[in-house]
N, CA, C and O atoms as a Tinker XYZ file with bonds, in Angstrom:
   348  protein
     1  N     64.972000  128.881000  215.765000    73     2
     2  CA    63.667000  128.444000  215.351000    64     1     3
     3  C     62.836000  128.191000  216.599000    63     2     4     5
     4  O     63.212000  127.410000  217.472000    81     3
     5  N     61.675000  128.885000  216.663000    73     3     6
     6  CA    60.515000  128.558000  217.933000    64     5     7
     7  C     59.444000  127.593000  217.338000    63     6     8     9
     8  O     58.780000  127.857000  216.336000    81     7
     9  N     59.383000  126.839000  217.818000    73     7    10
    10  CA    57.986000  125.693000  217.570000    64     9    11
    11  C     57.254000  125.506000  218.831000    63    10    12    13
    12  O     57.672000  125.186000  219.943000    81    11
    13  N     55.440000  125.920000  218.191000    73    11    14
    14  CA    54.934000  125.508000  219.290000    64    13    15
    15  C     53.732000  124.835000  218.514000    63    14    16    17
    16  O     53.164000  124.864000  217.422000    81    15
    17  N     53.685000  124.112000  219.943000    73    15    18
    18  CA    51.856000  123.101000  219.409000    64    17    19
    19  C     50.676000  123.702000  220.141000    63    18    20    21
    20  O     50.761000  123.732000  221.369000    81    19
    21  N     49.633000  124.164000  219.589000    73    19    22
    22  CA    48.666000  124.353000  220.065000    64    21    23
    23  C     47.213000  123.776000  219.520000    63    22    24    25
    24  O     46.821000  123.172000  218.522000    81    23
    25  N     46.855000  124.101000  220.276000    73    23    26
    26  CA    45.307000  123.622000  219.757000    64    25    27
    27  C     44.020000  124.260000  219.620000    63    26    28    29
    28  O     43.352000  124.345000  220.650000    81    27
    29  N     43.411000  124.852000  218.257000    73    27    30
    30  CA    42.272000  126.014000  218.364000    64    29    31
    31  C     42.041000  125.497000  216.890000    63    30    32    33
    32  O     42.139000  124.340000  216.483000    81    31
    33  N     41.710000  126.639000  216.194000    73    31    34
    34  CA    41.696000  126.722000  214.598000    64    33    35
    35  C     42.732000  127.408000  214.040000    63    34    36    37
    36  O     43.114000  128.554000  214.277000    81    35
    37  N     43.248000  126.407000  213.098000    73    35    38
    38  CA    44.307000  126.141000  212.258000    64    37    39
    39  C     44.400000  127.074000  211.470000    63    38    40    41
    40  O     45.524000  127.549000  211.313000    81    39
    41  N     43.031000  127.762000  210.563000    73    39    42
    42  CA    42.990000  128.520000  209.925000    64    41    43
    43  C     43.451000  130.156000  210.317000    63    42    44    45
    44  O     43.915000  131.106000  209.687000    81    43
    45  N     43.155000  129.966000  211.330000    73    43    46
    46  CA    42.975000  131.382000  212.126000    64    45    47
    47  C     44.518000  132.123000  212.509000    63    46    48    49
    48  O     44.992000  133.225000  212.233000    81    47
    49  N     45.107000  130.774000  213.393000    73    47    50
    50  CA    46.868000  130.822000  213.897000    64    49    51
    51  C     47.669000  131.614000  213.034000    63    50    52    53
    52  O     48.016000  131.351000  211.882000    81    51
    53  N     47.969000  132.797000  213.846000    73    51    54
    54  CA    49.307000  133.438000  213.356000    64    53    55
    55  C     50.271000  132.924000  213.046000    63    54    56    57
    56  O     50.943000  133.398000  213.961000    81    55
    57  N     51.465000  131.887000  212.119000    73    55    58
    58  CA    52.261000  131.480000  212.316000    64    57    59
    59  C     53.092000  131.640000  210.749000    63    58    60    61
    60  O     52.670000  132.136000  209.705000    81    59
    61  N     54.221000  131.109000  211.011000    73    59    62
    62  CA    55.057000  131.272000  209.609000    64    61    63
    63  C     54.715000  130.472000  208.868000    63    62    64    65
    64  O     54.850000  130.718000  207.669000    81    63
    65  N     54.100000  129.119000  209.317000    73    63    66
    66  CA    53.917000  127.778000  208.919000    64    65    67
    67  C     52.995000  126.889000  209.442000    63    66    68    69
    68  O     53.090000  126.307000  210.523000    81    67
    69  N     51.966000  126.792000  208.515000    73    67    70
    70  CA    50.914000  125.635000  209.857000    64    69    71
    71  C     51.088000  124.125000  209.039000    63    70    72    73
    72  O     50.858000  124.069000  207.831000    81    71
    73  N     51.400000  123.238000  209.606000    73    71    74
    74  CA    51.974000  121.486000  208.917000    64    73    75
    75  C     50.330000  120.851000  209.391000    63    74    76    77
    76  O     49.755000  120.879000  210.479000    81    75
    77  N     49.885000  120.255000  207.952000    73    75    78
    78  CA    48.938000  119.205000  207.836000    64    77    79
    79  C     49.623000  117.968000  208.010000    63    78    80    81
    80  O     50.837000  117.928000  208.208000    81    79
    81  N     48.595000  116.535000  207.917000    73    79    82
    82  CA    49.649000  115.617000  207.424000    64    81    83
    83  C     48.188000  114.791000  206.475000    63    82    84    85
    84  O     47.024000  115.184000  206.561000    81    83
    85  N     48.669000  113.584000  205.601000    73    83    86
    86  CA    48.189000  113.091000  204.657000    64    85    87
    87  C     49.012000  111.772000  204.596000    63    86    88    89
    88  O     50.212000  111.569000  204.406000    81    87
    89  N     47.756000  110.789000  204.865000    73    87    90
    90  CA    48.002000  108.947000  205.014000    64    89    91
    91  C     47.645000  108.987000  202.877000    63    90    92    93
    92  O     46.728000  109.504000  202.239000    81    91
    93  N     48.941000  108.139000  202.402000    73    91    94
    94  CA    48.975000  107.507000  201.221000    64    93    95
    95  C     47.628000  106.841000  201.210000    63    94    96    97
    96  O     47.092000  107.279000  200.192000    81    95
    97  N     46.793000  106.010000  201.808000    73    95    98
    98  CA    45.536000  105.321000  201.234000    64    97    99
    99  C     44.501000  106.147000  202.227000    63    98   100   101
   100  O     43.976000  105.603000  203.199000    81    99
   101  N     44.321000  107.233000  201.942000    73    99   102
   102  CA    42.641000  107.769000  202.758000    64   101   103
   103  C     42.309000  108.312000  201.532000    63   102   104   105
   104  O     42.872000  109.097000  200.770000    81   103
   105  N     41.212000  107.681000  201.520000    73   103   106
   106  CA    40.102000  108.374000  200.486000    64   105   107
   107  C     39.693000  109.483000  200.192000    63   106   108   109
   108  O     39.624000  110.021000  199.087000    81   107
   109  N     39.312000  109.973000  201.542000    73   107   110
   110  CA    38.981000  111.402000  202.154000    64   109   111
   111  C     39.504000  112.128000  202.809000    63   110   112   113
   112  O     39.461000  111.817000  203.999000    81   111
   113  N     40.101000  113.159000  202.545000    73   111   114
   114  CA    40.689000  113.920000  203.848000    64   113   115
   115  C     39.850000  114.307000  204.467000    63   114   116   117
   116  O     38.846000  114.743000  203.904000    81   115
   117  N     39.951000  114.291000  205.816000    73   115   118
   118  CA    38.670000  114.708000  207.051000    64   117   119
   119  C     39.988000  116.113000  207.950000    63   118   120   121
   120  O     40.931000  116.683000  207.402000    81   119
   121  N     39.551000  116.239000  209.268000    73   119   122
   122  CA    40.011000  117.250000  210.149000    64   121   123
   123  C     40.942000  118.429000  209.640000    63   122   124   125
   124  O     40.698000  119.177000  208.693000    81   123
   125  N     41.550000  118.435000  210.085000    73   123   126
   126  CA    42.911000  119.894000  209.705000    64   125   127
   127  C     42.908000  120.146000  208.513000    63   126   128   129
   128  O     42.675000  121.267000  208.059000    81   127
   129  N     43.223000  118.914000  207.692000    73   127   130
   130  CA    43.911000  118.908000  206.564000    64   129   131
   131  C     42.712000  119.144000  205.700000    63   130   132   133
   132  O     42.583000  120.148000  205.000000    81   131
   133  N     41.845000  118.177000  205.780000    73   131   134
   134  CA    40.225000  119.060000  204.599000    64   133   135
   135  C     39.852000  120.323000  205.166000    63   134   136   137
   136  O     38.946000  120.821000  204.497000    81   135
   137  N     40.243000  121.139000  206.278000    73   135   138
   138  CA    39.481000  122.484000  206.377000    64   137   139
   139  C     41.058000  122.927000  205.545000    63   138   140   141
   140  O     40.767000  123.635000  204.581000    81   139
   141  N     42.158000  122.777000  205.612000    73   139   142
   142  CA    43.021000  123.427000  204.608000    64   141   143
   143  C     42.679000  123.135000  203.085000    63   142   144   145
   144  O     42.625000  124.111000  202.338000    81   143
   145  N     42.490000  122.114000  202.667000    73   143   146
   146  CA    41.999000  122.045000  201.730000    64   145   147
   147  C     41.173000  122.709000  200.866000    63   146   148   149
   148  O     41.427000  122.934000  199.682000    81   147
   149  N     39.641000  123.194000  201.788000    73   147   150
   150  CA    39.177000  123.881000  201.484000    64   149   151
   151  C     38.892000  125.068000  201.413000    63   150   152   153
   152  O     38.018000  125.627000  200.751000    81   151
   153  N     40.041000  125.677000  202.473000    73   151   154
   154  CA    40.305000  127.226000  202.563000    64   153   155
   155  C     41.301000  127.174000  201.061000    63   154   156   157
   156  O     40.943000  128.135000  200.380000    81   155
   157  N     41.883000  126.758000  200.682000    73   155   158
   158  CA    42.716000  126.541000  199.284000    64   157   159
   159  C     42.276000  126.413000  198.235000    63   158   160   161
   160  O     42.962000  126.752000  197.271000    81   159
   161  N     40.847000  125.824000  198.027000    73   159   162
   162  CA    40.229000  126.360000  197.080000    64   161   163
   163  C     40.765000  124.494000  196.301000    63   162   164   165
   164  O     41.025000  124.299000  195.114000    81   163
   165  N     40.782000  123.549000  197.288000    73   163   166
   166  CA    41.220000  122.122000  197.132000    64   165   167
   167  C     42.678000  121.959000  196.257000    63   166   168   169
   168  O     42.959000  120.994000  195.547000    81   167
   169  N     43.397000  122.974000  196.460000    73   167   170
   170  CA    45.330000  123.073000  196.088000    64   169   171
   171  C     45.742000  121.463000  196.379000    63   170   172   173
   172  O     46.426000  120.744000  195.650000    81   171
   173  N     44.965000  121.038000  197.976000    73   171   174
   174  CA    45.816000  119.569000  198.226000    64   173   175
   175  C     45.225000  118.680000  197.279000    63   174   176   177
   176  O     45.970000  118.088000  196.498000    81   175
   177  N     44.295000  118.547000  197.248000    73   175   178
   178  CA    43.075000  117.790000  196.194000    64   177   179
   179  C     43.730000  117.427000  194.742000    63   178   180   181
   180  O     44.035000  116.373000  194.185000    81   179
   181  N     43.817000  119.226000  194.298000    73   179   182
   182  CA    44.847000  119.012000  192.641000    64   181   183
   183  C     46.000000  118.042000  193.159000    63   182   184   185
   184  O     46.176000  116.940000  192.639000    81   183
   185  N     46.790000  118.527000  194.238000    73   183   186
   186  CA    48.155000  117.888000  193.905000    64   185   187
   187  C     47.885000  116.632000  193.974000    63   186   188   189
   188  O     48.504000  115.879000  193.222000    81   187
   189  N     46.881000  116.082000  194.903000    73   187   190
   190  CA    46.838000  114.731000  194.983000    64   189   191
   191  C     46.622000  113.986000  193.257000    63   190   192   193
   192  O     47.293000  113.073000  192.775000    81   191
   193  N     45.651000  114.622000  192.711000    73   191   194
   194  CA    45.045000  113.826000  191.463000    64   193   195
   195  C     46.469000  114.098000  190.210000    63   194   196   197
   196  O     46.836000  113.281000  189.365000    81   195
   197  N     46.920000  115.191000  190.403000    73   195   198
   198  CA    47.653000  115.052000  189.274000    64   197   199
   199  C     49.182000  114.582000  189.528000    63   198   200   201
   200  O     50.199000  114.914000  188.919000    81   199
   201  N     49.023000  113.736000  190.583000    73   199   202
   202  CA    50.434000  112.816000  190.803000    64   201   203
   203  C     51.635000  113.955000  191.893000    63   202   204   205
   204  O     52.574000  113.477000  192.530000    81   203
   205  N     51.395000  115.008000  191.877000    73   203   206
   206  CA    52.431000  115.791000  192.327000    64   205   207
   207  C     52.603000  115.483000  193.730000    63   206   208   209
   208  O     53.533000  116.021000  194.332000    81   207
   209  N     51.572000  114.425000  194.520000    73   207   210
   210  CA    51.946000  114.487000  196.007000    64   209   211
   211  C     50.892000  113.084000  196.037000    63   210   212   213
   212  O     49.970000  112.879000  195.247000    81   211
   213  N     51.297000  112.244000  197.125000    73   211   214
   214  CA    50.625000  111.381000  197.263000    64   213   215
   215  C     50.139000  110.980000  198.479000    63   214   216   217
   216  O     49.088000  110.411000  198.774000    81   215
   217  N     51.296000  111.459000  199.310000    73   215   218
   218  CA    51.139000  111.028000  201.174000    64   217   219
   219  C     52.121000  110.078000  200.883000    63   218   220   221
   220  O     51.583000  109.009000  201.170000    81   219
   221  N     53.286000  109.843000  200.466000    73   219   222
   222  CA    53.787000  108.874000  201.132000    64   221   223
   223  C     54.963000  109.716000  202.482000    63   222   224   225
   224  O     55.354000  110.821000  202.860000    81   223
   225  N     55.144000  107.693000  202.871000    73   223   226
   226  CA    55.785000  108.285000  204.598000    64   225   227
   227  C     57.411000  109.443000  204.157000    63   226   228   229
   228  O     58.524000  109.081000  203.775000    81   227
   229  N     57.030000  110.440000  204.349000    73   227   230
   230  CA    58.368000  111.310000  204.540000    64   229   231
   231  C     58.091000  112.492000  203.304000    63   230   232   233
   232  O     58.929000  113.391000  203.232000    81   231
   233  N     57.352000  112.504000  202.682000    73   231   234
   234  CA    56.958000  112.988000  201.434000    64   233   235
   235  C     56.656000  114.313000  201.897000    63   234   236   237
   236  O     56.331000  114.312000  203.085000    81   235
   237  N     56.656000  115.671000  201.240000    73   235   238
   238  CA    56.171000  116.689000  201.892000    64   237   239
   239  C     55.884000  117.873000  200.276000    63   238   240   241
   240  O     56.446000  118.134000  199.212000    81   239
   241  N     54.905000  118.175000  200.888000    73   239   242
   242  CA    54.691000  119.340000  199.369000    64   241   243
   243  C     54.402000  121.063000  200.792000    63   242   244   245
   244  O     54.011000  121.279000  201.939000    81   243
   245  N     54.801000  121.595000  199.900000    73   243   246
   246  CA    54.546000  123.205000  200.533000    64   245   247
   247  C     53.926000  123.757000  199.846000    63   246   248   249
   248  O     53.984000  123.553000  198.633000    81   247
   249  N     52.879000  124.914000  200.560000    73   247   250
   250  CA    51.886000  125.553000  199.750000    64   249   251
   251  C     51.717000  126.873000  200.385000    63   250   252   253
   252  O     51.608000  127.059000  201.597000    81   251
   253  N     51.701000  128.049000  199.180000    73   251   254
   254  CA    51.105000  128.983000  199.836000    64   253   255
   255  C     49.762000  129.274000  199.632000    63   254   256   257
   256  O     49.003000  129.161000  198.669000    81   255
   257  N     49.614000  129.820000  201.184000    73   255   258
   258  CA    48.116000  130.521000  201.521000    64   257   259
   259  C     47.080000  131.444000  200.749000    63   258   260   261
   260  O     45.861000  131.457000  200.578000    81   259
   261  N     48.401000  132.367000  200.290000    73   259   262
   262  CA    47.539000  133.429000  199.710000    64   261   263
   263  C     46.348000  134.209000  200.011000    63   262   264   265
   264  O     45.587000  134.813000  199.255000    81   263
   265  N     46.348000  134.075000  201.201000    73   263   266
   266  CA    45.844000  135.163000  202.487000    64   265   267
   267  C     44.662000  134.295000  202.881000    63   266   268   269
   268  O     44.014000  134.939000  203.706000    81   267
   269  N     44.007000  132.927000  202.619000    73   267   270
   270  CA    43.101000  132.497000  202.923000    64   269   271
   271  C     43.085000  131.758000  204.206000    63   270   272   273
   272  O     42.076000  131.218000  204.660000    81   271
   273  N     44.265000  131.758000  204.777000    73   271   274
   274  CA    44.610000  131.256000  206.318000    64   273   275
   275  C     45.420000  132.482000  206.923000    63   274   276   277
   276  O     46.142000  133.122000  206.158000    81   275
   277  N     45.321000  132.880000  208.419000    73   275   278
   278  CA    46.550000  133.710000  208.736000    64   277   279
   279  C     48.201000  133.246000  208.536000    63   278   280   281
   280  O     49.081000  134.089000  208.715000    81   279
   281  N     48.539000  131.832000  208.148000    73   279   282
   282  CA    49.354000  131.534000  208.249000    64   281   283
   283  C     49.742000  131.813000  206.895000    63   282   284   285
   284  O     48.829000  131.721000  206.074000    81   283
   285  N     50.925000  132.147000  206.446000    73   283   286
   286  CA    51.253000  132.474000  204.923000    64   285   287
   287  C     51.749000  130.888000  203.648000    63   286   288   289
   288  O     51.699000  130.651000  202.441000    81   287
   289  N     52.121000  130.302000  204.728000    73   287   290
   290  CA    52.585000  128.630000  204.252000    64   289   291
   291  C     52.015000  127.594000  205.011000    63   290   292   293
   292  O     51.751000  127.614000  206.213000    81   291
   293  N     51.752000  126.148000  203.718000    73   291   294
   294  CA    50.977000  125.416000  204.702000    64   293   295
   295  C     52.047000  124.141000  204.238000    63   294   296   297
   296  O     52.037000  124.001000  203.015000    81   295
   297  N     52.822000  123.335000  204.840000    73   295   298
   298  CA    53.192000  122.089000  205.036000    64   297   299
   299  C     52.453000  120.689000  205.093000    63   298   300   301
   300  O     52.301000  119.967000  206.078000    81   299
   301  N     52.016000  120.477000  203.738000    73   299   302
   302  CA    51.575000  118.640000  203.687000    64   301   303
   303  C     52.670000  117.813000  203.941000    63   302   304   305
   304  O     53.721000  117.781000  203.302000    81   303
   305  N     52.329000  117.079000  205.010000    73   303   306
   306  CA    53.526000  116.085000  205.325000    64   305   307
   307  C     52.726000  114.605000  204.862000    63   306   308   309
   308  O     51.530000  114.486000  205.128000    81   307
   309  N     53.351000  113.674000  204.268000    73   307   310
   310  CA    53.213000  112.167000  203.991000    64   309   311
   311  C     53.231000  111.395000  205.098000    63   310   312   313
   312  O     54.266000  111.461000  205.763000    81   311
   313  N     52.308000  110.627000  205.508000    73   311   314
   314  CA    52.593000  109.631000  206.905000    64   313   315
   315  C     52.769000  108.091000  206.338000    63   314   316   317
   316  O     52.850000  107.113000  207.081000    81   315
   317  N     52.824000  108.029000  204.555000    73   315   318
   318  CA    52.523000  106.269000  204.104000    64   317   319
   319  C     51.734000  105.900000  204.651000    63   318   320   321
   320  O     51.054000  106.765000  205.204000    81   319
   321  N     51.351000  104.566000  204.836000    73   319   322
   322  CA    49.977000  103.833000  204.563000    64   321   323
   323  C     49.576000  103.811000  206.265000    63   322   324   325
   324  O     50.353000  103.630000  207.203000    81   323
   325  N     47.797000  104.106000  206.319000    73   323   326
   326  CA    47.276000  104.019000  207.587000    64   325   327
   327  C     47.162000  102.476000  207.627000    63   326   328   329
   328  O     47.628000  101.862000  208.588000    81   327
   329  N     46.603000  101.890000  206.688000    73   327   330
   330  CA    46.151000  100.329000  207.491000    64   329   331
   331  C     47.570000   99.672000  207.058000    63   330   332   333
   332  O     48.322000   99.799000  206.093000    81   331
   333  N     47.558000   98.610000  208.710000    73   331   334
   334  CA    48.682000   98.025000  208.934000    64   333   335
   335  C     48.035000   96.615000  208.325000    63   334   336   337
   336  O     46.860000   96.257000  208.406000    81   335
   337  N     49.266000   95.850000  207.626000    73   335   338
   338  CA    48.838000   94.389000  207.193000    64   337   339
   339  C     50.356000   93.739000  207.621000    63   338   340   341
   340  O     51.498000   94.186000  207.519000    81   339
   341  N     49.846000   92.566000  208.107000    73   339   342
   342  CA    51.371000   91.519000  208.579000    64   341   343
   343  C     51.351000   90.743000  207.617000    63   342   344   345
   344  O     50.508000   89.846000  207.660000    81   343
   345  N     52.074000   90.806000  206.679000    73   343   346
   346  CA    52.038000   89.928000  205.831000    64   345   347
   347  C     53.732000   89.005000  206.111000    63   346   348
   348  O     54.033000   88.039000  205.409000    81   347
């Protein structure tokens, strides 16, 4: 297995696999993950509303492209909750 990190547009990258990630409490998806979103035609969006994916930490849904990214699969990864509380 070769893994590399780069940095350009996501959409564009030749790869087997391009990995988003997704915080359990954001309202909005913003950067990487909303331009995948919306090259998908909002695929992450459905899964979010109809329970099938939520973001939690370790959680992961796979999706194909269907030619709307060069990459053929896209990896939502779960990060659980952005705001920290000390309770």
């Amino acid at each position: 297995m070769n893994i590399e990190v780069k940095q350009g547009d996501l959409l564009a990258f030749p790869a087997d696999l391009a990995v988003v990630n997704l915080f359990s409490d954001v309202k909005e998806m913003t950067g990487a993950t909303a331009a995948v979103d919306r090259a998908l035609n909002g695929d992450i969006t459905a899964a979010v509303k109809l329970g099938d994916f939520n973001g939690k930490k370790g959680e992961t849904l796979l999706l194909y492209t269907r030619g709307a990214m060069a990459a053929p699969r896209v990896l939502i990864v779960g990060l659980g909750c952005l705001l920290y509380t000390s309770d």
